[in-house]
C-alpha positions in Angstrom: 8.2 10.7 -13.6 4.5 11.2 -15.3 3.1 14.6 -14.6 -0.4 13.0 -14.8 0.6 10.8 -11.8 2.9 13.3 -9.6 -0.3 15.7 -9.5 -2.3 12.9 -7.8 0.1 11.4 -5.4 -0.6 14.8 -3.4 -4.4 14.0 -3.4 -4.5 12.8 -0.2 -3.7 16.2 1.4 -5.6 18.4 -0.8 -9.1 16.6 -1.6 -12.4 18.3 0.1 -12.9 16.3 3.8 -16.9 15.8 4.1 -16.5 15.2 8.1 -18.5 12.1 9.5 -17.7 10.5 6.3 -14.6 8.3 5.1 -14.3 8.9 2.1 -10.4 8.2 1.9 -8.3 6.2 3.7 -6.5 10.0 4.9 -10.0 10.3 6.8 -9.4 7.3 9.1 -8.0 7.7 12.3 -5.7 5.4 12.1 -3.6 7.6 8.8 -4.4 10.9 11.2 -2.6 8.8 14.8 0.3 7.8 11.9 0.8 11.2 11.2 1.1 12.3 14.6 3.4 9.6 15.4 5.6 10.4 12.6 5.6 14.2 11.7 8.9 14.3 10.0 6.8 11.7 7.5 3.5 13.5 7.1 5.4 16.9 6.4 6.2 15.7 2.9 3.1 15.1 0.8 4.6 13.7 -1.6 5.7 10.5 0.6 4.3 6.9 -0.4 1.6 5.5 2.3 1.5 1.9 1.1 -1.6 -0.7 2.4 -0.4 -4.1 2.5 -3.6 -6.5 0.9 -3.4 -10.6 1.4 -5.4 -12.1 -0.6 -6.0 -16.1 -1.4 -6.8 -18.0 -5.1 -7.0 -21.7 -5.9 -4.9 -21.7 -9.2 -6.6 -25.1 -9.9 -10.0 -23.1 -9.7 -11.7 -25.8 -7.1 -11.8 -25.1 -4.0 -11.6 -29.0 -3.2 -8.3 -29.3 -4.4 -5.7 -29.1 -1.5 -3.9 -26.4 -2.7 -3.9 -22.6 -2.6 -2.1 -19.5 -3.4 -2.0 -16.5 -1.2 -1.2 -12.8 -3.1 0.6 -10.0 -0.8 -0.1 -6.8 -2.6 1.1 -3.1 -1.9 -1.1 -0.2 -2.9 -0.4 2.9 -3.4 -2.9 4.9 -0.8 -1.8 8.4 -1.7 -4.0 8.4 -4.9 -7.8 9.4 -5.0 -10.4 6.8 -4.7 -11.0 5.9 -8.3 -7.1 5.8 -8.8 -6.5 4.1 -5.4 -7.1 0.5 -6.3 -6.5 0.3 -10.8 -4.1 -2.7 -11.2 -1.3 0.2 -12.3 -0.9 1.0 -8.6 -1.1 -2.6 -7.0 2.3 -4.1 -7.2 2.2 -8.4 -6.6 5.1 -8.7 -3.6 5.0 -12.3 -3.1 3.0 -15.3 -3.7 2.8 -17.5 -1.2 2.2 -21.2 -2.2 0.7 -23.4 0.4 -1.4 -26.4 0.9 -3.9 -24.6 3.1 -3.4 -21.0 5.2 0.3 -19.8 6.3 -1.7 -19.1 9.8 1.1 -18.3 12.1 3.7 -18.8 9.2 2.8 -15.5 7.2 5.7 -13.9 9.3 8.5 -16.2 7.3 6.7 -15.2 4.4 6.7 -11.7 4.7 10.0 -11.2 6.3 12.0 -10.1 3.1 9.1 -7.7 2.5 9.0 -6.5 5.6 13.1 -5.9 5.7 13.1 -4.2 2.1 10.5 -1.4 3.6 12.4 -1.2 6.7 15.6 -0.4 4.4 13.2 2.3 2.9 12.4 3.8 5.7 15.7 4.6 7.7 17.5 5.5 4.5 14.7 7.8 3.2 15.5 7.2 -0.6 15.2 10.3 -2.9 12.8 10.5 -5.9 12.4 13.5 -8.7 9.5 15.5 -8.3 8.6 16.4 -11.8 5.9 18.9 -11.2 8.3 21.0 -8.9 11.5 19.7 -11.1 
């Protein structure tokens, strides 16, 4: 609903492509092969591409103790570079608490995650454009 944000989540389609050079995850092959996999996806601009981030922390700050956290973050990869990766845009998931690595376990972990973006998907929820009102 912020003007100053709706005019950036279009970025990704509109920003000057230097080829040879990534500047943007939209550069990669990977978001071009996603594209052509999913056309009735990449047709809006305005649709959210999400990266999925793991990340660990001791919360006891030694890495001795036998204890660790692990962060799952979503960004926000429709935004420019310098936008891409500001805490505003990174939204905490789950934390997954853990004596060491979940290893093979992250699956149980992520589940729920994984089920709320599948809802997303097939039911293609609405949102208010209010550049375009």
């Amino acid at each position: 609903m912020s003007p100053r944000i709706a005019d950036h989540m279009i970025w990704h389609q509109s920003h000057d492509v230097v080829y040879g050079v990534m500047v943007h995850h939209s550069n990669g092959k990977a978001w071009k092969h996603f594209n052509n996999v999913h056309p009735h996806f990449s047709t809006e601009l305005r649709n959210v591409h999400l990266g999925l981030c793991i990340d660990r922390f001791n919360p006891f700050g030694s890495f001795t103790a036998p204890y660790s956290c692990w962060l799952v973050i979503l960004a926000i990869y429709n935004l420019p570079p310098g936008m891409c990766m500001r805490l505003e845009f990174m939204f905490l998931s789950t934390i997954i608490p853990v004596p060491s690595s979940p290893g093979q376990n992250i699956d149980v972990y992520l589940r729920p995650l994984i089920d709320e973006l599948t809802q997303l998907w097939s039911s293609r929820a609405l949102t208010y454009d209010i550049l375009r009102k």
